[in-house]
PAKEVEX-315366 format. One record per atom (N, C-alpha, C): residue in three letters; atom name; x negated, y negated, z. Coordinates in Angstrom, 1 decimal. Layout:
N
+---------+-------+--------+--------+--------+
! residuo ! atomo !     xx !     yy !     zz !
+---------+-------+--------+--------+--------+
!     ala !    CA !      X !      Y !      Z !
...
+---------+-------+--------+--------+--------+
END
This chain:
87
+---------+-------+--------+--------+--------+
! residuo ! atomo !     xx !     yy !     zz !
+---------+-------+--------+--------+--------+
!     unk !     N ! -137.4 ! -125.3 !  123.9 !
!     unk !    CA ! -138.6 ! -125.2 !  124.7 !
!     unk !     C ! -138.8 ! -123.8 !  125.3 !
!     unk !     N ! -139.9 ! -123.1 !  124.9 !
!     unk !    CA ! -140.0 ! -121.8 !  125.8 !
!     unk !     C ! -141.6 ! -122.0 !  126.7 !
!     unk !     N ! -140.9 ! -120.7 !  127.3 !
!     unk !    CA ! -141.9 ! -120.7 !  128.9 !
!     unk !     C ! -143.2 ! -119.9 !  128.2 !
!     unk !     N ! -144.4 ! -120.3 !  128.4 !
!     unk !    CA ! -145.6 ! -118.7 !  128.2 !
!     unk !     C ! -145.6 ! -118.5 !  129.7 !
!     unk !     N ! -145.0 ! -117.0 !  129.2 !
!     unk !    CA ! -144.9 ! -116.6 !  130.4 !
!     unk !     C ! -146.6 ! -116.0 !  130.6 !
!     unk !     N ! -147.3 ! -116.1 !  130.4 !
!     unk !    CA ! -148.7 ! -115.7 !  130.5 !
!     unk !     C ! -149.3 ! -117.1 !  131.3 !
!     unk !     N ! -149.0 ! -118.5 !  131.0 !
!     unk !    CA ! -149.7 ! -119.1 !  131.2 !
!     unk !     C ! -148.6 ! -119.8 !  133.0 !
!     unk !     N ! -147.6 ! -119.4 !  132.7 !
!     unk !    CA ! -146.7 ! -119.4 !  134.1 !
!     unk !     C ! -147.3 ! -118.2 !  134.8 !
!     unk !     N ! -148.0 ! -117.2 !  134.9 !
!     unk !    CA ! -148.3 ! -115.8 !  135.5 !
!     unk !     C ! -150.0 ! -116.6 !  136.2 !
!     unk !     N ! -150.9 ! -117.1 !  134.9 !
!     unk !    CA ! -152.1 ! -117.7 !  135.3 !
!     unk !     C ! -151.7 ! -118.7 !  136.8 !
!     unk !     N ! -150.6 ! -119.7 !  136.2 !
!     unk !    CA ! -150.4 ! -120.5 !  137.7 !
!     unk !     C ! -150.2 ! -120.0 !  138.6 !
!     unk !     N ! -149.5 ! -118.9 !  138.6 !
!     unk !    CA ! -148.8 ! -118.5 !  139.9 !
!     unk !     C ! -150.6 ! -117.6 !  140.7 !
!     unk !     N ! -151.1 ! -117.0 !  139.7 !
!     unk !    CA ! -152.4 ! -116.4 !  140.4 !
!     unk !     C ! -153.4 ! -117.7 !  140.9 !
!     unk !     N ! -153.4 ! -118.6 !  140.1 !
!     unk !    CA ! -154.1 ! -120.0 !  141.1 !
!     unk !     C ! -153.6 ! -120.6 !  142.0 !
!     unk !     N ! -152.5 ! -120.5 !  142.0 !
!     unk !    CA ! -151.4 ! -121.0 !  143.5 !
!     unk !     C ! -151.7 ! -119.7 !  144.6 !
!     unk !     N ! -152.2 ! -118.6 !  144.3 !
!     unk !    CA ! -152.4 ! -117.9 !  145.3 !
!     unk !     C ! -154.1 ! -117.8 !  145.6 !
!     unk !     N ! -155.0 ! -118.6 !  144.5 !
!     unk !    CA ! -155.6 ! -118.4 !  144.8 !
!     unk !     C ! -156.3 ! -119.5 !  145.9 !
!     unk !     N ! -155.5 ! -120.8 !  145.6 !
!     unk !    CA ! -155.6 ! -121.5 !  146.4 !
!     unk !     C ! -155.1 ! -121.1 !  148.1 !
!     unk !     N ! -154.3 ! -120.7 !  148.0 !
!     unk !    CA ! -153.4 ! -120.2 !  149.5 !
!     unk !     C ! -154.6 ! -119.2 !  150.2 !
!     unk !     N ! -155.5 ! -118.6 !  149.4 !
!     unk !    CA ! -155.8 ! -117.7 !  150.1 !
!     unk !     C ! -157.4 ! -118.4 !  150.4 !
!     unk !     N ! -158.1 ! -119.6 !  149.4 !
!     unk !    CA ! -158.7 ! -120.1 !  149.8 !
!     unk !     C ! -158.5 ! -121.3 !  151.5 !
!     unk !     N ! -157.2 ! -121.3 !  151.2 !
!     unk !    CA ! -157.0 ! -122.2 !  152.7 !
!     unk !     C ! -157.3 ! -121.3 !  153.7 !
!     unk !     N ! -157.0 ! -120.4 !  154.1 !
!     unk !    CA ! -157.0 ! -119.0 !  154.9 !
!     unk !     C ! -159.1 ! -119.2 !  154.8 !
!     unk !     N ! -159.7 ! -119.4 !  154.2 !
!     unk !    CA ! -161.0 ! -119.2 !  154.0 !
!     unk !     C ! -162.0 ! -120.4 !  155.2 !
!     unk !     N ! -160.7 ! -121.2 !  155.7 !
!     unk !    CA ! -161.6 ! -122.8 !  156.2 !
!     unk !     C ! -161.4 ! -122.4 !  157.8 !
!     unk !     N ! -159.7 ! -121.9 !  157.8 !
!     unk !    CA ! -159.7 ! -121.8 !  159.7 !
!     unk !     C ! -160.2 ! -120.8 !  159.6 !
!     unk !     N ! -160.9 ! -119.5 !  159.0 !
!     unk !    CA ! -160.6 ! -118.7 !  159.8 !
!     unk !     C ! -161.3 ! -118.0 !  160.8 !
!     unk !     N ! -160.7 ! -116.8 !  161.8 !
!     unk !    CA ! -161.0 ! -116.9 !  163.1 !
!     unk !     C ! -162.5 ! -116.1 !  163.1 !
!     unk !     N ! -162.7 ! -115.2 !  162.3 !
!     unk !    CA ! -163.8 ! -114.7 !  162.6 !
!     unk !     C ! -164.8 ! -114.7 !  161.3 !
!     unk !     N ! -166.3 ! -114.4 !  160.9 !
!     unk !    CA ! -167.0 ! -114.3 !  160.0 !
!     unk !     C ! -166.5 ! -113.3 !  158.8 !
!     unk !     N ! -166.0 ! -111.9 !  159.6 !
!     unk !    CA ! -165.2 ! -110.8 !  158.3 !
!     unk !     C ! -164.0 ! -111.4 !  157.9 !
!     unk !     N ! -163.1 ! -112.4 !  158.7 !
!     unk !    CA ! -161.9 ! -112.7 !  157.8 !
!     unk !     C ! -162.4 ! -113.5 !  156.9 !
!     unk !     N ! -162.8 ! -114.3 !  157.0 !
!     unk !    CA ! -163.2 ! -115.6 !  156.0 !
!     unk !     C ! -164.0 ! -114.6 !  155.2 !
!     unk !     N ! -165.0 ! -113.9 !  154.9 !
!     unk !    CA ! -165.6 ! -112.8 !  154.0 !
!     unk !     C ! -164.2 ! -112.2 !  153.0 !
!     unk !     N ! -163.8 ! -111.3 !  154.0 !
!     unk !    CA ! -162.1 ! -111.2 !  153.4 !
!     unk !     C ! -161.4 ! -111.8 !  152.2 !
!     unk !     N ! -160.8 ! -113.2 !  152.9 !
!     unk !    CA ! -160.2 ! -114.3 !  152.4 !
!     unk !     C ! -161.1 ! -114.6 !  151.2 !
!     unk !     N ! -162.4 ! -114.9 !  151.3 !
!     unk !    CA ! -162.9 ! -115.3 !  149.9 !
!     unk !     C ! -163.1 ! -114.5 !  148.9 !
!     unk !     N ! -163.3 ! -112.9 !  149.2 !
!     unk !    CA ! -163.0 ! -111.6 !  148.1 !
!     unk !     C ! -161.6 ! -111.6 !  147.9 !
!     unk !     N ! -160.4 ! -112.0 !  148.6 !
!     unk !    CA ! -159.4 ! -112.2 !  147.7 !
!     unk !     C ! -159.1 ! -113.2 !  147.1 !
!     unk !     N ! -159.5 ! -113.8 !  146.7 !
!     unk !    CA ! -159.5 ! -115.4 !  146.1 !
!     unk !     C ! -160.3 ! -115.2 !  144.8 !
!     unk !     N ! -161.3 ! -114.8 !  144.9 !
!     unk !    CA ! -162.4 ! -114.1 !  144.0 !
!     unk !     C ! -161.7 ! -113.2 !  143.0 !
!     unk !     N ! -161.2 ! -112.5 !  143.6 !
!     unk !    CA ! -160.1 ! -111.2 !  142.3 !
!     unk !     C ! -158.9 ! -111.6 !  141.9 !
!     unk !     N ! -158.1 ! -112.6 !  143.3 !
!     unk !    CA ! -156.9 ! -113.2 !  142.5 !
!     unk !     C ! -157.3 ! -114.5 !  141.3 !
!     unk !     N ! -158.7 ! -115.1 !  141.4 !
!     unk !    CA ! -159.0 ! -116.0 !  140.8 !
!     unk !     C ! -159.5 ! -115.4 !  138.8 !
!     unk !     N ! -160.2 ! -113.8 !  139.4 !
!     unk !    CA ! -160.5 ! -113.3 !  138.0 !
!     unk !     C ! -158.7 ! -112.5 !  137.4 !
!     unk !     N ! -158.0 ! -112.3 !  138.1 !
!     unk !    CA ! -156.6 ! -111.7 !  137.4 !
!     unk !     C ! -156.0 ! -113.0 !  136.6 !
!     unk !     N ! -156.2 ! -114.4 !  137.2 !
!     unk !    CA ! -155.8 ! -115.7 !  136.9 !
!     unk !     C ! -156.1 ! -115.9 !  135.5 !
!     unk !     N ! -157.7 ! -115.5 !  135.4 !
!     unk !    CA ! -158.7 ! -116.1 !  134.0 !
!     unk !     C ! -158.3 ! -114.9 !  133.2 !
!     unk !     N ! -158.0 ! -113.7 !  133.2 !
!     unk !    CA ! -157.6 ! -112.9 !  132.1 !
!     unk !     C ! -156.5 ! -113.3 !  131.5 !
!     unk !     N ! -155.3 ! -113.4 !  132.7 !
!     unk !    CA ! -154.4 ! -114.2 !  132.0 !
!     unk !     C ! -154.2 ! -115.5 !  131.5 !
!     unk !     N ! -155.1 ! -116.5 !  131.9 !
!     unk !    CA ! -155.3 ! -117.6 !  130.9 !
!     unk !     C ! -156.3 ! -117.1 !  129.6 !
!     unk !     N ! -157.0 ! -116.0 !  129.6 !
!     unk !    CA ! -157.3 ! -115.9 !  128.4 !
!     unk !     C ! -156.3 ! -115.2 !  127.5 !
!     unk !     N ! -155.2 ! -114.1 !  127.8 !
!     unk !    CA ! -154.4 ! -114.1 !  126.8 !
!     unk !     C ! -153.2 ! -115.2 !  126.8 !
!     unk !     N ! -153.6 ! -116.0 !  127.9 !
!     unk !    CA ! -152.4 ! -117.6 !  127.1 !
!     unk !     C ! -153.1 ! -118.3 !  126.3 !
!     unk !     N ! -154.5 ! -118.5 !  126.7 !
!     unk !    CA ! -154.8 ! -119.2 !  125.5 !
!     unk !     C ! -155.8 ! -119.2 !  124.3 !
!     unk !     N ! -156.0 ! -117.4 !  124.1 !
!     unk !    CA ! -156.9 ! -116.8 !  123.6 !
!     unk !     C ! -157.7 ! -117.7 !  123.3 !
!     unk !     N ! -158.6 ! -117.8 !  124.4 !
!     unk !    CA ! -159.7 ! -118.3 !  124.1 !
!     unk !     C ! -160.8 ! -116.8 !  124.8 !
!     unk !     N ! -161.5 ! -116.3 !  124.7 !
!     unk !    CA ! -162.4 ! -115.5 !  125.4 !
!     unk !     C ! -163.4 ! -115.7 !  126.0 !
!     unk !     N ! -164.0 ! -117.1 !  125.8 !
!     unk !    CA ! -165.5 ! -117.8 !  126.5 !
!     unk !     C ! -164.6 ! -117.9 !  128.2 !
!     unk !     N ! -163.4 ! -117.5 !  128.8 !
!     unk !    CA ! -163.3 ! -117.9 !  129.6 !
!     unk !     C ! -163.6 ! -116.5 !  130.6 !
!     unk !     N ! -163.6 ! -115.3 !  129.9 !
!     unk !    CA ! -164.1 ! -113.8 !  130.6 !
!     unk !     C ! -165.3 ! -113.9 !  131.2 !
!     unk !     N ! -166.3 ! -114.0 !  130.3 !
!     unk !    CA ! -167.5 ! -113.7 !  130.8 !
!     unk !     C ! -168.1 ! -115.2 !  131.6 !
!     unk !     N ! -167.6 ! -116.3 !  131.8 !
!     unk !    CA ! -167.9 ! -117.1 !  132.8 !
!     unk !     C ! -167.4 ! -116.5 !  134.0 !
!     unk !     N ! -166.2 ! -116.4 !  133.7 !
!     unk !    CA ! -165.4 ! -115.7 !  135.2 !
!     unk !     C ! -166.0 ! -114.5 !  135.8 !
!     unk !     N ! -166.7 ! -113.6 !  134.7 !
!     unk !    CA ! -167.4 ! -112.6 !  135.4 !
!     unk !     C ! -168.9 ! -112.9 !  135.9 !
!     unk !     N ! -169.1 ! -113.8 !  135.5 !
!     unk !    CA ! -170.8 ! -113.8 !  136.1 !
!     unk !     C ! -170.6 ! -114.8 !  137.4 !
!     unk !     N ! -169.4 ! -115.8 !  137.8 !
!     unk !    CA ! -169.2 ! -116.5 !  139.0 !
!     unk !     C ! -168.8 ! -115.6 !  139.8 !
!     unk !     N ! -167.9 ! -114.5 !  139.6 !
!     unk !    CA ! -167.6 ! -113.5 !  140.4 !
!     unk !     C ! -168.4 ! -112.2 !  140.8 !
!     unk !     N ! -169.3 ! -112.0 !  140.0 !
!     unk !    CA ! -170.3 ! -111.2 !  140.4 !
!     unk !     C ! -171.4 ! -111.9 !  141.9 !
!     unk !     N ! -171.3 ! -113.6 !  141.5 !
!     unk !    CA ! -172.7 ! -114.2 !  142.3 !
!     unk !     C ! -171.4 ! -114.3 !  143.6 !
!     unk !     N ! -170.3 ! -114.6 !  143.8 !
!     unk !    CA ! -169.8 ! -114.7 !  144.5 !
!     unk !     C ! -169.6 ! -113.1 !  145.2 !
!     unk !     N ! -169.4 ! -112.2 !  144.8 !
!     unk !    CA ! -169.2 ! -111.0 !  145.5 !
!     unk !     C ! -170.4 ! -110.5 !  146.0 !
!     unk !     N ! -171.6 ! -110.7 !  145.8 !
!     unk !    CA ! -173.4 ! -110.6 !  145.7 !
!     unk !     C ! -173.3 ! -111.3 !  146.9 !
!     unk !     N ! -173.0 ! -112.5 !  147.0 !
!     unk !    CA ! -173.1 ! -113.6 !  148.0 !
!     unk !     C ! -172.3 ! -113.0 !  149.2 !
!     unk !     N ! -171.1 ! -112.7 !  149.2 !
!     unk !    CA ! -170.4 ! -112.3 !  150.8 !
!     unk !     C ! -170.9 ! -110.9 !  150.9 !
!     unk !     N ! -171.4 ! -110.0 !  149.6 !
!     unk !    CA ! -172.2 ! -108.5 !  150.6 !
!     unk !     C ! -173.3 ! -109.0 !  151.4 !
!     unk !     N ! -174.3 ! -110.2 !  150.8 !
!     unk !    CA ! -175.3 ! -110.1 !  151.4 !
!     unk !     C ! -175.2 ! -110.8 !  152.6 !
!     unk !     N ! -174.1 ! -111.9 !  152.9 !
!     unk !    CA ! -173.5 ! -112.2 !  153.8 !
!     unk !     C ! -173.1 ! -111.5 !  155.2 !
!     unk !     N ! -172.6 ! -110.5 !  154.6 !
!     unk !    CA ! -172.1 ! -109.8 !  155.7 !
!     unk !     C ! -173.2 ! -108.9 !  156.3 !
!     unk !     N ! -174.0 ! -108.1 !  154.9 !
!     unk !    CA ! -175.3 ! -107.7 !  155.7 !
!     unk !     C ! -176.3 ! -108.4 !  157.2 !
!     unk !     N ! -176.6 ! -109.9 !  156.7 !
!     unk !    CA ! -177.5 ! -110.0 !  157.4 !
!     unk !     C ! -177.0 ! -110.7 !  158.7 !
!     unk !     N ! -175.5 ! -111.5 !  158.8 !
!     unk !    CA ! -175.2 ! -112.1 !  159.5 !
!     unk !     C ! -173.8 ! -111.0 !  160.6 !
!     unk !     N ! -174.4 ! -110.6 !  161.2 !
!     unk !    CA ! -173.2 ! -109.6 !  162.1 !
!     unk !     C ! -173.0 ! -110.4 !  163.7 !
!     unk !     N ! -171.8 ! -110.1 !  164.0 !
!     unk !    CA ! -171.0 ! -111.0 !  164.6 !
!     unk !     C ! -170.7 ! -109.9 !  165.9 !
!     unk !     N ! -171.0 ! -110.0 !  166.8 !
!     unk !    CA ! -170.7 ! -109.5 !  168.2 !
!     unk !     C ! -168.9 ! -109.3 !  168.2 !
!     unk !     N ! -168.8 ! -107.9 !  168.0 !
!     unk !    CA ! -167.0 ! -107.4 !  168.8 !
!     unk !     C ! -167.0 ! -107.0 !  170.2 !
!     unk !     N ! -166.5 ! -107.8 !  170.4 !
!     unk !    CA ! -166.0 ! -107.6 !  171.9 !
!     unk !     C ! -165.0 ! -106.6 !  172.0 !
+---------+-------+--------+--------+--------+
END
């Protein structure tokens, strides 16, 4: 039995991408949770490259890139219009 290690490398980036999605529900202010979901977003596209060379399949790049474009679109404009009083 061998390991792909490509497709052990993909888990390990959805296990962090999950961890960093939990970080996304408490958190304390409107820029962390902004934060937290841009890294989840990039740890989630490093994930899909490397499931695409485990499972050379390539239909899985360009999905990954146009959910991560609307997602990164979504927390700029987020942050633009919604600003949060620093004390």
């Amino acid at each position: 039995m061998t390991i792909d290690i490509w497709l052990f490398a993909a888990a390990c980036f959805y296990f962090l991408v999950f961890c960093a999605i939990l970080r996304v529900i408490p958190g304390p202010t409107l820029n962390d949770r902004l934060i937290a979901l841009n890294v989840a977003t990039t740890l989630a596209c490093a994930g899909s490259v490397t499931l695409t060379v485990s499972l050379g399949n390539l239909l899985i790049l360009p999905v990954t890139a146009v959910i991560a474009c609307i997602v990164f679109g979504s927390t700029i404009r987020i942050s633009q219009t919604r600003r949060e009083l620093v004390p």
